[in-house]
Steps between C-alpha positions, in 0.01 A plus 500: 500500500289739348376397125116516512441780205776287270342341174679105628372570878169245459827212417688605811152469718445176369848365608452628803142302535711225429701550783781639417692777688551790255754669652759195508384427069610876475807436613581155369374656133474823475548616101224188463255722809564789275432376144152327638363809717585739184525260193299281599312459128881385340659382776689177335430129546824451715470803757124376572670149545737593704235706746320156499781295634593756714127525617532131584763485669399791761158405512645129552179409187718272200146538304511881537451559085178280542348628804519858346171390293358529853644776628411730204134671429467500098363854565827578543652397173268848344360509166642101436340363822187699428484330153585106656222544745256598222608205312191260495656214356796348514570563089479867641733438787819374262396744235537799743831324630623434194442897335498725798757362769762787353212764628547343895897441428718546139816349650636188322175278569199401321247222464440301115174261523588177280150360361502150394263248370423396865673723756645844526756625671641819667809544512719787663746608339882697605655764202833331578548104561736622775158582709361164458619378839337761684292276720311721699397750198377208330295337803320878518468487180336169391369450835235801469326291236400155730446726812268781282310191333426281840207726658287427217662178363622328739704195433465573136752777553762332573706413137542174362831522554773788530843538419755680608850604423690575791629133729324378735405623772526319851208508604169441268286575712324802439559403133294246507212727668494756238583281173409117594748209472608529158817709524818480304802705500785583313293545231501736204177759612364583778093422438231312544269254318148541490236292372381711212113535608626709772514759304120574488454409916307857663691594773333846601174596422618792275326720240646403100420845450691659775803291359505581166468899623780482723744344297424735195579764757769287582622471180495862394666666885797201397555641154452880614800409714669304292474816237492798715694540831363824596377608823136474392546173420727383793155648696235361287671132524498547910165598556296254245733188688403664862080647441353251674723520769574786797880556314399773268564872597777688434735412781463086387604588149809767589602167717425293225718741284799533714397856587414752798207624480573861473731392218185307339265816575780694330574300183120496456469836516820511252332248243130632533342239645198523702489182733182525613385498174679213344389304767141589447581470090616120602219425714225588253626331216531193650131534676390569182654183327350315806144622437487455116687206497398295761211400699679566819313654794580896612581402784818260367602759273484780815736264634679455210545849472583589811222593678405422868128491412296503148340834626856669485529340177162565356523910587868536308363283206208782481779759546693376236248418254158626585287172523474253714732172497186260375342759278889505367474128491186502295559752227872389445440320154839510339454931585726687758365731713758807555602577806480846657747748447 
């Protein structure tokens, strides 16, 4: 089965990590194979259920919605995993699940953080109460947070307690791994309870700055979307979630699009848009952001940006703006430099 260039096809490869046979889930559900590999982004709470279960049952795994938390590489969740693994606390964490899960997947789920006088808790949440017993959605879904949190915490990641609102399971088993013994079900949420001085735990030794920079950017490619469905934008989203990664050039994004690229080349062409240059455009605002408003090295931001070394990096800053990335850094006082027509 051929699907490698399809915007769902990292979801597919992680099933099949987990041992199950693609060709026999294509069969057994194939609308559900469809609406992942080319919908993947509002594919609905019940089909992604339902590819669960039926990943369970061929890979002969009952815990298959949990053990996806291991079988997945953040990287691959774009511009929302790049902003959870630049979240240096765990206030950060929720806050970037709570406002920019809809940027990874805007299909009838969300997360709400609860803060109380003592604890908080996360809960995830279904559009529709008929979703709510979707067990293996909501073990992906709540189990990221425990299995993110215990590399740096430890046993402190696991919640105070959790509940859940599908019945219960079984088996507790792996349950019990990822959320401790305090489990109840047939409850009204799915979430878990924190102890509220969780919230300001480090988890990755991450840059404030860099934060606060990508979520404005964040912010602002979400409500150019939201606003303005245009090609340009459809583009500009794609490449500021994939810089930093090798999914970038034109091909990735006519995927990404639903398009061939001649088609792509052609409705570029069409629209007047110069790729090449929007990328570049892209790139050096962001560097630029980087350099004034943070005290990151070149070298991150080269990486940042897409660059395989800062020397790449530091000869297209010059191109694009005639100085010198840390001769940038130390005249940017509130003033930006214009880049190069």
């Amino acid at each position: 089965m051929e699907f490698d260039n399809l915007p769902g096809a990292w979801v597919l490869e992680t099933f099949r990590r987990g041992g199950v046979d693609l060709e026999v889930l294509s069969q057994r559900l194939p609308e559900g194979v469809k609406l992942m590999l080319y919908k993947m982004d509002t594919v609905q709470p019940d089909t992604i259920t339902r590819l669960l279960q039926a990943c369970a049952d061929i890979s002969g795994n009952q815990d298959f919605g949990l053990i996806m938390n291991e079988l997945v590489d953040l990287t691959m969740y774009g511009l929302f995993g790049y902003l959870l693994l630049n979240s240096g606390t765990v206030q950060n964490l929720f806050d970037t699940l709570v406002r920019y899960h809809r940027v990874h997947h805007d299909g009838g789920i969300s997360y709400k953080m609860i803060a109380n006088k003592n604890t908080v808790n996360i809960r995830f949440c279904y559009d529709l109460e008929t979703y709510n017993n979707n067990r293996h959605t909501t073990d992906w879904g709540l189990g990221f947070i425990p299995y993110y949190l215990e590399s740096s915490l430890g046993l402190l990641a696991k919640p105070l307690s959790a509940q859940f609102a599908y019945d219960t399971p079984n088996n507790l088993g792996k349950l019990h791994t990822y959320f401790g013994d305090n489990l109840t079900f047939n409850q009204a949420h799915n979430q878990l309870n924190y102890h509220r001085s969780i919230l300001n735990r480090r988890i990755v030794d991450a840059n404030p700055d860099l934060l606060r920079i990508l979520h404005e950017q964040a912010d602002k490619r979400l409500l150019d979307h939201k606003n303005d469905g245009s090609l340009l934008n459809e583009i500009n989203m794609f490449l500021f979630e994939n810089l930093s990664q090798d999914k970038a050039n034109a091909t990735d994004v006519a995927t990404a699009l639903g398009l061939s690229i001649s088609t792509f080349k052609r409705t570029l062409i069409q629209e007047g848009i110069n790729f090449r240059k929007t990328k570049d455009a892209i790139k050096n605002k962001l560097a630029k952001q980087l350099l004034s408003g943070s005290t990151i090295k070149v070298s991150e931001i080269a990486e940042k940006t897409g660059f395989s070394n800062p020397g790449s990096f530091t000869r297209f800053f010059i191109r694009c703006n005639q100085i010198k990335p840390l001769e940038y850094r130390k005249s940017a006082t509130g003033k930006i430099l214009k880049p190069k027509n």
